[in-house]
One Martini backbone bead per residue (centre of mass of N, CA, C, O) as a GRO file, in nm:
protein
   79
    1UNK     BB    1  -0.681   1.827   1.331
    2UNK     BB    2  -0.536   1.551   1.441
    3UNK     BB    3  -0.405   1.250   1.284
    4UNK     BB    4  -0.258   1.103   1.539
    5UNK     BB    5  -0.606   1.160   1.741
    6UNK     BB    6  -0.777   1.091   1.445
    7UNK     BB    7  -1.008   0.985   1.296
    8UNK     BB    8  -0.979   0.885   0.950
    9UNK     BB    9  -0.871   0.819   0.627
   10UNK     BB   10  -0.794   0.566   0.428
   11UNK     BB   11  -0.597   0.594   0.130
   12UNK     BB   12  -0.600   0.340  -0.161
   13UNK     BB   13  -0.381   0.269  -0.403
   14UNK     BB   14  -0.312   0.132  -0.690
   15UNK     BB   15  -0.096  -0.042  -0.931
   16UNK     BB   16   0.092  -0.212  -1.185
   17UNK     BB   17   0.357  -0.215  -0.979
   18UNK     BB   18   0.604  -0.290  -0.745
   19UNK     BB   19   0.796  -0.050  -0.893
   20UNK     BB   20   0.539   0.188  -0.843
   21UNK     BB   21   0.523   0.185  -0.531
   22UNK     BB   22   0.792   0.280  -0.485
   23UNK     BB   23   0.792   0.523  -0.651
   24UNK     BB   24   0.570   0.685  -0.528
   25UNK     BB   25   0.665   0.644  -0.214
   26UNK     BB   26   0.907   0.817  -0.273
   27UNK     BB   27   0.854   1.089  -0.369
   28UNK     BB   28   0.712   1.151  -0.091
   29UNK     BB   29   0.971   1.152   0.057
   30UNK     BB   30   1.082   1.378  -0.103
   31UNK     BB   31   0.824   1.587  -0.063
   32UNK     BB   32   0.811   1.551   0.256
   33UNK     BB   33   0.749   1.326   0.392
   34UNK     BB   34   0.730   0.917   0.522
   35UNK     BB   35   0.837   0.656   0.410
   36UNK     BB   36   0.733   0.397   0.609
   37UNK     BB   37   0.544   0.400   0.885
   38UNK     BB   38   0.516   0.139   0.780
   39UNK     BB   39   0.574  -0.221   0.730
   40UNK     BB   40   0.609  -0.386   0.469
   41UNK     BB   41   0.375  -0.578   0.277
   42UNK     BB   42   0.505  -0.931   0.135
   43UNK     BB   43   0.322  -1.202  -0.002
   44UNK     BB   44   0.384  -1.196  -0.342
   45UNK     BB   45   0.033  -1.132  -0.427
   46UNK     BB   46   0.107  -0.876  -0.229
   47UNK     BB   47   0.242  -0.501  -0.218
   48UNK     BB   48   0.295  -0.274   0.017
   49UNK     BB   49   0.308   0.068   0.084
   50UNK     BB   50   0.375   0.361   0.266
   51UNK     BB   51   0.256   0.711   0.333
   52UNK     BB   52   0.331   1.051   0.523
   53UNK     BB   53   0.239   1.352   0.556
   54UNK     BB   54   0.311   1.664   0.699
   55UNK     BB   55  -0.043   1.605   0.874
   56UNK     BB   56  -0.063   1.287   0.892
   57UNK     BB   57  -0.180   1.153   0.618
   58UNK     BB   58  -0.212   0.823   0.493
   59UNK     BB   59  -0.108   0.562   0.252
   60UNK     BB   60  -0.170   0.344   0.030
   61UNK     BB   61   0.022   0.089  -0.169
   62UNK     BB   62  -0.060  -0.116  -0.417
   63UNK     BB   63  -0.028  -0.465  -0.541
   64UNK     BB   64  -0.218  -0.732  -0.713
   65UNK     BB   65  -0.150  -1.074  -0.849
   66UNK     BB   66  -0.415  -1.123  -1.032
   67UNK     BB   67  -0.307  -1.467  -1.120
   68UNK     BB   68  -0.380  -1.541  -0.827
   69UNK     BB   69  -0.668  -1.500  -0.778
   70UNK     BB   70  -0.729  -1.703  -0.986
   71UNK     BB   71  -0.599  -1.955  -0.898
   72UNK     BB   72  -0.792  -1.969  -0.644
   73UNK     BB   73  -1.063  -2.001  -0.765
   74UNK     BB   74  -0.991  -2.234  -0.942
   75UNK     BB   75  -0.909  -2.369  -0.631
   76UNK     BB   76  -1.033  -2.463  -0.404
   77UNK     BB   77  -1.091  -2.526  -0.083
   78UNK     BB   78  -1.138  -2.801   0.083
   79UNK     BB   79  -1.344  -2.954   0.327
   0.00000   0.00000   0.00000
């Protein structure tokens, strides 16, 4: 089955921190990968980045600013 013409899983793991999702990926790329075949999503409050193994299936790799969801909660938007 080729990864490149066929839907499989996308698999998607957190982080601890932006500095862990960078080492992750960077690992991968040096294990023979390919570190960000998609391009780095940095919203501030959420920072992700990919990598792709080399039967061409991606993984996601993310961080997400558990602080900023609370305030987000804590404070909803009026209507």
């Amino acid at each position: 089955m080729d990864a490149k013409t066929t839907a499989q899983a996308l698999i998607c793991v957190s982080e601890d921190s932006r500095e862990a999702v960078d080492t992750t990926v960077d690992r991968a790329g040096a294990a023979g990968g390919v570190a960000d075949p998609s391009p780095i999503q940095d919203f501030g409050f959420i920072y992700a980045r990919s990598d792709e193994d080399p039967d061409a299936h991606i993984r996601e790799v993310i961080w997400m600013d558990p602080t900023a969801i609370n305030a987000d909660v804590a404070s909803p938007a009026q209507n």
